[in-house]
C-alpha positions as CSV (number, residue, x, y, z in Angstrom):
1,X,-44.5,87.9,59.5
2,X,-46.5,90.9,58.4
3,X,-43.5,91.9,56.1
4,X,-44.4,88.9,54.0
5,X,-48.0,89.1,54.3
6,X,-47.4,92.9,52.9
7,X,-45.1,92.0,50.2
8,X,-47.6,88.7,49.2
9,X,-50.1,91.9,49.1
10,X,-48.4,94.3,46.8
11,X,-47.4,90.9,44.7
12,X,-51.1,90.0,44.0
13,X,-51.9,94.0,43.3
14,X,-49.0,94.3,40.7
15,X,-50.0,91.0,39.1
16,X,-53.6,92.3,39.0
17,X,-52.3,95.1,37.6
18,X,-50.4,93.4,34.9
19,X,-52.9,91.5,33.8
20,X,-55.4,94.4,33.4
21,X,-53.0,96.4,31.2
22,X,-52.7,93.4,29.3
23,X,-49.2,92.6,29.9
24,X,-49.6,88.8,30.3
25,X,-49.8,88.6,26.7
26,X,-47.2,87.2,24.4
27,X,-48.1,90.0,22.0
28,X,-47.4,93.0,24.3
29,X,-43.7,92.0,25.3
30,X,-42.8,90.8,22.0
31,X,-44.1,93.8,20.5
32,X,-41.9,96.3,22.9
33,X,-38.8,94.9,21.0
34,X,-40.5,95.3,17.8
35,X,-40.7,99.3,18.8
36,X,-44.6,98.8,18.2
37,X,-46.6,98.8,21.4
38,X,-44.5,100.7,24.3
39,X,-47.0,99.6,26.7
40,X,-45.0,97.8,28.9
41,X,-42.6,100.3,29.0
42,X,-44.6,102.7,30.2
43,X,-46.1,100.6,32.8
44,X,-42.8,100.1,33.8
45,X,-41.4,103.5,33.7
46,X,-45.1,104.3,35.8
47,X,-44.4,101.4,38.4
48,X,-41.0,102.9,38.4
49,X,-41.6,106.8,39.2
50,X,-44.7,105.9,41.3
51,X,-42.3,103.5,43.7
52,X,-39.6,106.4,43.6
53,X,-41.8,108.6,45.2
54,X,-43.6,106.4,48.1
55,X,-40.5,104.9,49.0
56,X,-38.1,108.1,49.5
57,X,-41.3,110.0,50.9
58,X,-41.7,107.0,53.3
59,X,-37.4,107.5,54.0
60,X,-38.3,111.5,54.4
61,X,-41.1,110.7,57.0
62,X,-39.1,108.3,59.0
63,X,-41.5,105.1,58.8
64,X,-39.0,103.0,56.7
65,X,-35.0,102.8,56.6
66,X,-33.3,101.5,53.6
67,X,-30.8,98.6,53.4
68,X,-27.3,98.8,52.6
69,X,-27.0,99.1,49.3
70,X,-24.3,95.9,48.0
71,X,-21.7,96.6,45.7
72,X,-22.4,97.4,42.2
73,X,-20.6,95.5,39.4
74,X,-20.9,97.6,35.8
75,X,-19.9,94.9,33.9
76,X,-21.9,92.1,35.8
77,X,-25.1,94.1,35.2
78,X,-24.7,94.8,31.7
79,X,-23.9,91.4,30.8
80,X,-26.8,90.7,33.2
81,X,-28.9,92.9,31.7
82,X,-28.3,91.5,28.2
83,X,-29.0,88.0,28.9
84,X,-32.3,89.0,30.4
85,X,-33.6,91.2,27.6
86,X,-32.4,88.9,24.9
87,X,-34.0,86.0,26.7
88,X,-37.0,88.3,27.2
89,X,-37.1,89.6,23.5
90,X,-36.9,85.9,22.6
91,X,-39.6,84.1,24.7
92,X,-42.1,87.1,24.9
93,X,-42.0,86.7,29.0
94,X,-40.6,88.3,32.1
95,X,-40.5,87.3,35.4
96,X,-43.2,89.2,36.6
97,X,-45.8,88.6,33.3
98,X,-44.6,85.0,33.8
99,X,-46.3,84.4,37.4
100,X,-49.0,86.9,36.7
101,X,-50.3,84.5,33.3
102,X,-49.2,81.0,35.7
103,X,-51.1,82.8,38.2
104,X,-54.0,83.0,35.5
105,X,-53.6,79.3,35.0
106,X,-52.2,79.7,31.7
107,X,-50.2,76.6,31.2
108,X,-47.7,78.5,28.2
109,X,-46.5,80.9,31.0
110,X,-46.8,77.9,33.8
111,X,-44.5,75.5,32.3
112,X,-41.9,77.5,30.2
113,X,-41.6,79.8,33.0
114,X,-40.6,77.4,35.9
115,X,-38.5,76.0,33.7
116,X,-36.5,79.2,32.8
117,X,-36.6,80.2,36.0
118,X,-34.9,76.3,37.4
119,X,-32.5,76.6,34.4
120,X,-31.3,79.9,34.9
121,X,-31.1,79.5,38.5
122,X,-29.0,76.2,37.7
123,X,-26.9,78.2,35.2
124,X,-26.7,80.7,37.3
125,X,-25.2,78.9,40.3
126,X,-22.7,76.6,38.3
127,X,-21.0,79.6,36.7
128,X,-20.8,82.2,39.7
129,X,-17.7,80.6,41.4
130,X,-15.8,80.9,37.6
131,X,-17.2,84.0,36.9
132,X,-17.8,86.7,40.0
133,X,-14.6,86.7,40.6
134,X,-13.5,88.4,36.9
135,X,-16.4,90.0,37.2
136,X,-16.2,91.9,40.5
137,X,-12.5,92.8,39.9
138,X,-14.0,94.9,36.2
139,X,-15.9,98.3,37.3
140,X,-16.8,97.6,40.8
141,X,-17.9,100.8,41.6
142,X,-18.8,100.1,45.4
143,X,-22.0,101.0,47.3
144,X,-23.7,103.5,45.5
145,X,-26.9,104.7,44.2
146,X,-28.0,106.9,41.4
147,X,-28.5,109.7,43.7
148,X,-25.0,109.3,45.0
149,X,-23.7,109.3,41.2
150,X,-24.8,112.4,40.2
151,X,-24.1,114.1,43.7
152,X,-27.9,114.9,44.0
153,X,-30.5,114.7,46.7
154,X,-32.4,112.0,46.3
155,X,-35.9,114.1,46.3
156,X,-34.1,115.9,43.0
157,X,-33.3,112.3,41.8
158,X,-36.6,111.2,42.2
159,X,-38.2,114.5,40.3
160,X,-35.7,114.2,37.4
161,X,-36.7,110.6,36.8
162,X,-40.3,111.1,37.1
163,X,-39.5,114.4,34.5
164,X,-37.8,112.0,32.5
165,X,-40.2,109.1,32.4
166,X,-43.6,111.8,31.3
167,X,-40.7,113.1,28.7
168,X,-40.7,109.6,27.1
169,X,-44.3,109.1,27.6
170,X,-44.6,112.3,25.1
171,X,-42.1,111.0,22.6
172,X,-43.7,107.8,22.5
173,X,-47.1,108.8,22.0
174,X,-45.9,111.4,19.3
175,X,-43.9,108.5,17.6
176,X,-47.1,106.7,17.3
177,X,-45.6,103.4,19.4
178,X,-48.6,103.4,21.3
179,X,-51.1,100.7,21.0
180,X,-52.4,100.4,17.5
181,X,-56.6,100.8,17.9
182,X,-58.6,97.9,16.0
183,X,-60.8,99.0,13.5
């Protein structure tokens, strides 16, 4: 029980978070695949790094264990992947700005939303017994994670990201993709 009430916790902080960066706007997605406000991105990339850290630092001190990782499927996830961030780049919503804005009673998040999540569910779920099949037999690389891939430990995995991530942050502010100030 306290495992939900933790993760119903750190749900209502990250939506709170969202929606003081500004992310439950249409505007701020949309504009991420017009290369012209890398906001989200860079909440993202934060949220990532920051989780990184607490969670392998939490694995190093012995307070939490980590499930089995399942199988990774290359092609699965990039055809995955695709489908989401054109339907993202599309709509202007995500999963998560989607419950934050219904959260917000914001009936254009609400309604579109549930919907795309019931359809794609339904989609989902009619085409996985045609499809997994092909799919898991194309680049199933097994149970692995990053760390694994490049033969790393994960604490160098975790610094190389987080590198990685302020690297972008510095190309993307000297790009000028930030946001835009209003004169």
């Amino acid at each position: 029980m306290s495992t939900y009430v933790i993760a119903l916790v750190l749900g209502i902080v990250f939506g709170f978070a969202l929606n003081k960066a500004g992310l439950t706007k249409y505007h701020k997605i949309a504009n991420v695949f017009r290369l012209t406000d890398m906001a989200v991105l860079k909440f993202m990339l934060t949220s990532l790094a920051v989780s990184m850290t607490g969670l392998y630092l939490l694995r190093g001190l012995g307070l939490v264990t980590f499930p089995s990782v399942p199988a990774t499927y290359v092609v699965g996830n990039v055809v995955g992947g695709l489908i989401f961030g054109v339907g993202m780049a599309l709509t202007g919503f995500c999963p998560g700005t989607c419950a934050a804005g219904s959260g917000e009673g914001k009936l254009d998040y609400l309604i579109p939303g549930l919907l795309g999540f019931f359809v794609g569910a339904a989609i989902y779920g009619l085409a996985y017994p045609a499809i997994f099949p092909t799919i898991s037999a194309m680049a199933n690389v097994g149970n692995i994670v990053i760390p694994d891939v490049w033969n790393l430990s994960p604490f160098l995995t975790v610094v190389f990201f987080a590198l990685l991530a302020l690297f972008l942050f510095y190309l993307i502010d000297r790009a000028g993709l930030q946001r835009r100030k209003r004169g």
